[in-house]
C-alpha positions in Angstrom: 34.5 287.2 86.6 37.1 284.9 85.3 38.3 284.7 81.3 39.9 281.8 80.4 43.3 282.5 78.8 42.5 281.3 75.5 39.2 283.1 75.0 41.1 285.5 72.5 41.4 282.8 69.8 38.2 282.2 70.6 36.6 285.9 69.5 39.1 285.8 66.7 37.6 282.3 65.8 34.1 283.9 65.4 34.8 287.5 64.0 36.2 285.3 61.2 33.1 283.3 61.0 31.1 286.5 61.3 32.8 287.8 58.5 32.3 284.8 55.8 29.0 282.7 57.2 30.0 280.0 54.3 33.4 279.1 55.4 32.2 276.6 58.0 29.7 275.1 55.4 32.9 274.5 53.1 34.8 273.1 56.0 32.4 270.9 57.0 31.8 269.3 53.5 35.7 269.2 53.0 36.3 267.2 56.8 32.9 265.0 56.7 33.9 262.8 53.4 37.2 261.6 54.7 35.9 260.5 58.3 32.8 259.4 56.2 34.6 257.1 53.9 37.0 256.1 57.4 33.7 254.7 59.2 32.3 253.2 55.9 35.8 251.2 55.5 35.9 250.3 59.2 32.7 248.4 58.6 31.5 249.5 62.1 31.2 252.8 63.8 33.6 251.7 66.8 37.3 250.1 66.9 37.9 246.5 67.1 41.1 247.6 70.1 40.5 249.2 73.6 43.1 251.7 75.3 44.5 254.8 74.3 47.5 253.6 72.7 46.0 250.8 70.9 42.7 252.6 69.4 45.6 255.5 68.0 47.2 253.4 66.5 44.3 251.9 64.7 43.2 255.1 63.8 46.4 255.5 62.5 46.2 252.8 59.8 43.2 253.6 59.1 44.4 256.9 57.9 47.3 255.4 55.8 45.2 253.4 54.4 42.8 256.3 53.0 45.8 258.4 52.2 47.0 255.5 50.2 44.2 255.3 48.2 43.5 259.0 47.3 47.3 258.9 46.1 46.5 256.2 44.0 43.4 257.3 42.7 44.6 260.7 41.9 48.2 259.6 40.3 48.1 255.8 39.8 50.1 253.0 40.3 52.8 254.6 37.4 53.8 257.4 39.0 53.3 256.6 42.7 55.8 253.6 42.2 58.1 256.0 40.0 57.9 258.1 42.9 58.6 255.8 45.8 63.1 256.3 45.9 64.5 252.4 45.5 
């Protein structure tokens, strides 16, 4: 029998889970609105580029882009312009 050498994290992984059943419910909920709101912006559930490179880099932007907005939304133009140095 072999045991693959990260199996550890593994067993730690799930003795936590064991320990507090909700906190992959709260993970979940926390992740899924982000990629959610990513595939609703996209328009489509695929990207418009092929190859590695190209589809990260996508992804990328796509990611600015949301980042962008929650900053906005949570400090407003004001202060995220006050913030940006000159």
């Amino acid at each position: 029998m072999t045991r693959w050498e990260h199996e550890d994290v593994l067993e730690a992984v799930q003795r936590r889970l064991d320990g507090d059943p909700l906190a992959m419910r709260v993970r979940r909920e926390t992740v899924e609105h982000p990629f959610g709101t990513l595939k609703a912006r996209m328009g489509a559930t695929h990207f418009l580029t092929k190859t590695l490179p190209r589809v990260s880099t996508e992804m990328a932007l796509q990611v600015l882009a949301y980042n962008l907005t929650r900053v906005l939304n949570i400090l407003g133009s004001r202060k995220l312009l006050e913030a940006i140095p000159a």
